[in-house]
KOLTORDREN-357572 format. One line per field, with one value per residue: residue number from 0; x, y, z of N, C-alpha, C, O, CB in turn; residue in one letter. Coordinates in steps of 0.1 Angstrom, whole numbers. Each point is the difference from the previous one (the first is absolute). Glycine has a CB too. Layout:
N
nr [NUM ...]
n.c1 [X ...]
n.c2 [Y ...]
n.c3 [Z ...]
ca.c1 [X ...]
ca.c2 [Y ...]
ca.c3 [Z ...]
c.c1 [X ...]
c.c2 [Y ...]
c.c3 [Z ...]
o.c1 [X ...]
o.c2 [Y ...]
o.c3 [Z ...]
cb.c1 [X ...]
cb.c2 [Y ...]
cb.c3 [Z ...]
rest [A ...]
END
This chain:
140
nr [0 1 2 3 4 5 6 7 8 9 10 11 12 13 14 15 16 17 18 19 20 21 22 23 24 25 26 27 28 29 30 31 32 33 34 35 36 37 38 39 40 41 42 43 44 45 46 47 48 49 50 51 52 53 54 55 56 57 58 59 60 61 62 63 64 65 66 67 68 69 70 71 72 73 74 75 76 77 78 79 80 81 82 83 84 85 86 87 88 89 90 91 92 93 94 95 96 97 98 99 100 101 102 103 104 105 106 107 108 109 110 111 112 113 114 115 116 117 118 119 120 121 122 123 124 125 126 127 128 129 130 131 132 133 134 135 136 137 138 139]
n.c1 [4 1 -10 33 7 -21 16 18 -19 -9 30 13 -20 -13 7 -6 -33 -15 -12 -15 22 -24 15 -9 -21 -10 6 -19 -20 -5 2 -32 -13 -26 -7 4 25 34 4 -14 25 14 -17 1 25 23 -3 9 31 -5 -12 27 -38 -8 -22 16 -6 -37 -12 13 -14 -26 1 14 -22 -20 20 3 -28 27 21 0 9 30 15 0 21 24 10 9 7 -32 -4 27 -25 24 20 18 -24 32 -1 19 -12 -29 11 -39 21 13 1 41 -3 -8 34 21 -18 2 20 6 -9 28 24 -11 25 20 5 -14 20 -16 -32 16 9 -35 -7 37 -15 -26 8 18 -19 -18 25 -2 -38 -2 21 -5 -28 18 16 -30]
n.c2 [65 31 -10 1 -26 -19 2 -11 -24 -10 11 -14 -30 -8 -11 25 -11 34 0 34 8 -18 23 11 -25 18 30 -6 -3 10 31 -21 -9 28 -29 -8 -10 14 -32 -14 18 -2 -39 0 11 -12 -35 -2 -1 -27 -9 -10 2 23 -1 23 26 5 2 24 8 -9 11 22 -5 6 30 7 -12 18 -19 -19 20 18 -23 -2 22 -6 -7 -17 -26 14 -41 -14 5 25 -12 -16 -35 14 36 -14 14 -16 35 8 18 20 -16 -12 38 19 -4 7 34 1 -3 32 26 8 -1 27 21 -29 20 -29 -7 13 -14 -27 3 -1 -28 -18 12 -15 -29 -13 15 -21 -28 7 2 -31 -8 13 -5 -35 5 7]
n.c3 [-68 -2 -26 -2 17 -21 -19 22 9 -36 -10 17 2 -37 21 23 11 -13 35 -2 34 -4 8 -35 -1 22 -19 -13 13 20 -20 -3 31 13 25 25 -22 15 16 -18 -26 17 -1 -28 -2 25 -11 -36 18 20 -25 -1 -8 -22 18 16 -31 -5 28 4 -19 13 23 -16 -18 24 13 -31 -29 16 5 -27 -19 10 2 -36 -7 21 -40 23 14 20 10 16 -35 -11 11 -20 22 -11 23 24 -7 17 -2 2 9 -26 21 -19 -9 39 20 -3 2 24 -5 -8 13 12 -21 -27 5 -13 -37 -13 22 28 -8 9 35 14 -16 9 31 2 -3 20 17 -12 17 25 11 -2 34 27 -2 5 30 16]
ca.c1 [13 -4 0 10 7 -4 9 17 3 -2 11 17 -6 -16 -8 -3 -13 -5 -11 -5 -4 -16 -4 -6 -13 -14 1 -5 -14 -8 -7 -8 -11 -8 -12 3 0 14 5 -1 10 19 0 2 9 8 -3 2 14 3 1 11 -6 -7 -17 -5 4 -11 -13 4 -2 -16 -3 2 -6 -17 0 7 7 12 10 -2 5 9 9 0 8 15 12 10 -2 1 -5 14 2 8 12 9 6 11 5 -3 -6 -12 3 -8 4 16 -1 15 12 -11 7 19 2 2 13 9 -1 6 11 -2 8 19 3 -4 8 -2 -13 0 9 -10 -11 7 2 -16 -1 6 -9 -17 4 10 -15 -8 5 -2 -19 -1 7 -6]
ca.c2 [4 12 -3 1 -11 -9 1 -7 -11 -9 -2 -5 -13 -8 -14 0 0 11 -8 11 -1 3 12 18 -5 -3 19 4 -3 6 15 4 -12 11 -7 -11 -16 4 -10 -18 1 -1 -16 -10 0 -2 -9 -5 -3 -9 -20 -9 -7 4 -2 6 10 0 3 11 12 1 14 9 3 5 15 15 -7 9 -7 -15 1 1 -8 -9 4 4 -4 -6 -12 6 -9 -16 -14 2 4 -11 -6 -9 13 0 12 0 14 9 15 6 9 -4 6 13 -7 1 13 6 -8 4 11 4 -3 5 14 -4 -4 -11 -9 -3 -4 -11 -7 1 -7 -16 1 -3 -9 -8 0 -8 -14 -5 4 -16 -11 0 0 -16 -10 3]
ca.c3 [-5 -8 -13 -5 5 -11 -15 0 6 -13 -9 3 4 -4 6 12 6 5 5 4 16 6 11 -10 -6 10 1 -13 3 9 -5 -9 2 10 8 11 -7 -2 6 -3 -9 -3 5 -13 -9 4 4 -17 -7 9 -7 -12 -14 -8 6 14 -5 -4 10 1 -9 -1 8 -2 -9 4 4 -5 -19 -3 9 -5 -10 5 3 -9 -11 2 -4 8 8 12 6 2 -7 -9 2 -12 15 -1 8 16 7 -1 2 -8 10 2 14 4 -8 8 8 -1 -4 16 9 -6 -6 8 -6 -14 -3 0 -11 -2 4 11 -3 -3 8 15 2 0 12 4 -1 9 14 -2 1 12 9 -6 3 13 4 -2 10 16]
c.c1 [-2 2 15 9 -6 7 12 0 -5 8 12 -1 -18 -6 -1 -18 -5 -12 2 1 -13 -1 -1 -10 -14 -3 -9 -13 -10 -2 -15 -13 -6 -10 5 6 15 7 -3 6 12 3 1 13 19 5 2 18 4 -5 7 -12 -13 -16 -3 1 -17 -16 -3 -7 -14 -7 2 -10 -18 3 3 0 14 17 1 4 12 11 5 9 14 9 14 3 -5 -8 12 -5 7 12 10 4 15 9 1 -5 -14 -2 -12 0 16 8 18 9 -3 8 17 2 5 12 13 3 12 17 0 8 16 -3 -2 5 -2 -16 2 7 -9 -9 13 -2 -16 -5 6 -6 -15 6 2 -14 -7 12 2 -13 2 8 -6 -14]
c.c2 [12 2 -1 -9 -16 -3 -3 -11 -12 3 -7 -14 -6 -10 0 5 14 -2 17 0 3 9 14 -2 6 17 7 1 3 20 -1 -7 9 -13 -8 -12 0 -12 -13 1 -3 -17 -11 1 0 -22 -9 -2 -10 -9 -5 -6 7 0 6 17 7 -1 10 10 2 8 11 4 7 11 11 -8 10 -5 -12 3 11 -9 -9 5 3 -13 -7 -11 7 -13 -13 -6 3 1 -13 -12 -1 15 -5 4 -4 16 6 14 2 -1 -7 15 19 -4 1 14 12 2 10 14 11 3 8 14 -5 -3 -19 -11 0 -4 -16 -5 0 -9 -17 -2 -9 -13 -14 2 -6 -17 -4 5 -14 -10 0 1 -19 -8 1 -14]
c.c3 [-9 -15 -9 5 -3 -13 5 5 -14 -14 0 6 -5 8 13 6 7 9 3 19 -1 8 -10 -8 5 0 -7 2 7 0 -8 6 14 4 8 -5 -2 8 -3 -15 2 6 -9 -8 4 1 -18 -3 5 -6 -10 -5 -8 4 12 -7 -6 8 5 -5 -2 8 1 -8 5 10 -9 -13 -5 4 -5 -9 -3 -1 -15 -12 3 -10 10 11 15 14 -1 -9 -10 -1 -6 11 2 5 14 3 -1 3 -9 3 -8 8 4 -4 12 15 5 -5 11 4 -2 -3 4 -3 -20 -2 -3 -19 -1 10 13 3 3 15 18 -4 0 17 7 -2 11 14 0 2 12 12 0 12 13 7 -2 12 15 4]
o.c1 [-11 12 3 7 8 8 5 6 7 -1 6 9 -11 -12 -1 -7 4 -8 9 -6 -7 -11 -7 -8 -9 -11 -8 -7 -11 -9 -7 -11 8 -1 12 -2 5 5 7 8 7 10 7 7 9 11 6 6 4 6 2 1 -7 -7 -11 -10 -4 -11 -11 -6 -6 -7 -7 -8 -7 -6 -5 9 11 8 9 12 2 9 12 6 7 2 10 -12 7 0 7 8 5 6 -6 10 4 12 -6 -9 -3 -12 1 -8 9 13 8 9 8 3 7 11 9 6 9 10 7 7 10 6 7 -10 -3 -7 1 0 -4 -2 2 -2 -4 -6 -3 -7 -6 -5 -5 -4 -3 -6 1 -3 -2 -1 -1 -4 4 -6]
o.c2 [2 -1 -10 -6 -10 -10 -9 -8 -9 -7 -5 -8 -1 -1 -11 9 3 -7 8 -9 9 6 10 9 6 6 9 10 4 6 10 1 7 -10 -3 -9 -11 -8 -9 -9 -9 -5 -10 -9 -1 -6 -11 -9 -7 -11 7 1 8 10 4 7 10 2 5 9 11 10 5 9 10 9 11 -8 -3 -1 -6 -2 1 1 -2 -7 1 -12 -6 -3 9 3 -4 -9 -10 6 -9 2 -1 -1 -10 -7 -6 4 -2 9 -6 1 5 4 8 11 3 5 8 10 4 5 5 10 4 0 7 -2 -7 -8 -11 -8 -5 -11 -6 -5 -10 -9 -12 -4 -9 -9 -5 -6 -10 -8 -8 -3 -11 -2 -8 -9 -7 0]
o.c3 [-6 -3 -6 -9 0 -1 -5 -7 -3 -9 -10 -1 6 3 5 -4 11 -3 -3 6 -6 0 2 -3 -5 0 3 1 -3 7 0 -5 6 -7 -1 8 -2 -8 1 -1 -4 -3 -1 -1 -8 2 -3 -5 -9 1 -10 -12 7 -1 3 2 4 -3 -1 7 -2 -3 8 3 -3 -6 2 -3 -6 -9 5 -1 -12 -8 -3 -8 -10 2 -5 4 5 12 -9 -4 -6 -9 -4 7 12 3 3 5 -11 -2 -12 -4 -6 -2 8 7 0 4 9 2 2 3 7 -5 -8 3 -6 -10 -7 -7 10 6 5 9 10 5 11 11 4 5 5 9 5 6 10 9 5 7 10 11 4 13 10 7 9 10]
cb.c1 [20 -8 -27 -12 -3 -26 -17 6 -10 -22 -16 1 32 17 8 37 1 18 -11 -10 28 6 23 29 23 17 30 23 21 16 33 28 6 2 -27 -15 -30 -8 -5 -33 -18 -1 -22 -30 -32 -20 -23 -30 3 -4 -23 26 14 27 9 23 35 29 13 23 27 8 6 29 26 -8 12 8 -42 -28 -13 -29 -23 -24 -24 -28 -27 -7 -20 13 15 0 -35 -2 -25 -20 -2 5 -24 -18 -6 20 19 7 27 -5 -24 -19 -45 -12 -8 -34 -28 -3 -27 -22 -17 -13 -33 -27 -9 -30 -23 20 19 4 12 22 -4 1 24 2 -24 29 21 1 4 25 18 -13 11 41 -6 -7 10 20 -16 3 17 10]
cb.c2 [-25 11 22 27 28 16 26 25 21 6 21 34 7 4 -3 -5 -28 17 -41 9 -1 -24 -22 0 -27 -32 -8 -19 -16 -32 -2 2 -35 41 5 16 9 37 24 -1 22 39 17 10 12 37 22 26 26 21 -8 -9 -32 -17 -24 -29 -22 -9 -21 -19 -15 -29 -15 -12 -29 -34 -20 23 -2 19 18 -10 -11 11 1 0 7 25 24 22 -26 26 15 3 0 0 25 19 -13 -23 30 6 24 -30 0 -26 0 12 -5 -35 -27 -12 -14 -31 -16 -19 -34 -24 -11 -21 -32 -12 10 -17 32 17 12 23 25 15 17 28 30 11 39 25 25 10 27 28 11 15 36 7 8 9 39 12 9 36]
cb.c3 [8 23 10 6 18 11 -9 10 33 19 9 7 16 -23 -20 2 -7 -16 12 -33 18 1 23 -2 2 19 -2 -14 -3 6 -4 -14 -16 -7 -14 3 -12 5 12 15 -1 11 18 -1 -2 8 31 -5 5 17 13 23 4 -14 -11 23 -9 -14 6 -5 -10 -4 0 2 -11 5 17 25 -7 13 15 8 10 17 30 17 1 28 -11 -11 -18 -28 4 30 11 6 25 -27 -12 -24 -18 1 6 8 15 1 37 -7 3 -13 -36 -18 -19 -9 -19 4 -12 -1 6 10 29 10 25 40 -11 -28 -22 -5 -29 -35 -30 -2 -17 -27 -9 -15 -26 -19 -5 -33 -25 -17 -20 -50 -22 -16 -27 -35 -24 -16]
rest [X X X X X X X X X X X X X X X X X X X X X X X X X X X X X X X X X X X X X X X X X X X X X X X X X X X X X X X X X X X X X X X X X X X X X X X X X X X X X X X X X X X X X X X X X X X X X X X X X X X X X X X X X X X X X X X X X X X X X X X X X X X X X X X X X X X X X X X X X X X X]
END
């Protein structure tokens, strides 16, 4: 998240759950990381955020730790949620990606130049046609 959209979103919703996407996380990362070992990385640490418990989470990290201490000691310091064991269970979402809000952006893009009210009134539209598409795929 970009810093300035950080400070507001923790000003105006404290108690809400900040998490990092892994896919800009992994972005980030793999600019700094060089040699044959890059893919079994992005495996581990792909594999660290995907764990809900604490011990699987820490085995993970260990083996990071023995290919790349940098990247280990990296991971350890980010300030923010970016692994499922951290995440709040009594939330829904297991979501460590963006890729839902990256997605509907797309979807949407096309429609973004209309003013608000018609904006609002095309994706209502899009919507109903996406529903009714789904409910006739189910009734087949």
């Amino acid at each position: 998240m970009e810093k300035g959209i950080e400070d507001a979103v923790r000003t105006k919703c404290p108690r809400a759950e900040h998490r990092i996407c892994m896919c800009h996380l992994w972005k980030n990362l793999k600019k700094t990381l060089r040699g044959d070992k890059v893919n079994v990385l992005r495996n581990l640490v792909w594999s660290a955020a995907n764990s809900f418990t604490e011990w699987k989470f820490h085995e993970i990290m260990t083996e990071i730790e023995v290919i790349s201490p940098n990247l280990y000691a990296y991971l350890c310091k980010l300030n923010c949620k970016w692994a499922r064991k951290d995440f709040n269970p009594l939330l829904k979402s297991k979501d460590n990606t963006n890729n839902m809000s990256e997605s509907f952006n797309s979807w949407i893009s096309q429609h973004r130049a209309k003013n608000m009210i018609d904006l609002i009134d095309s994706i209502r539209v899009m919507i109903l046609q996406q529903r009714n598409q789904r409910k006739q795929g189910i009734a087949r």
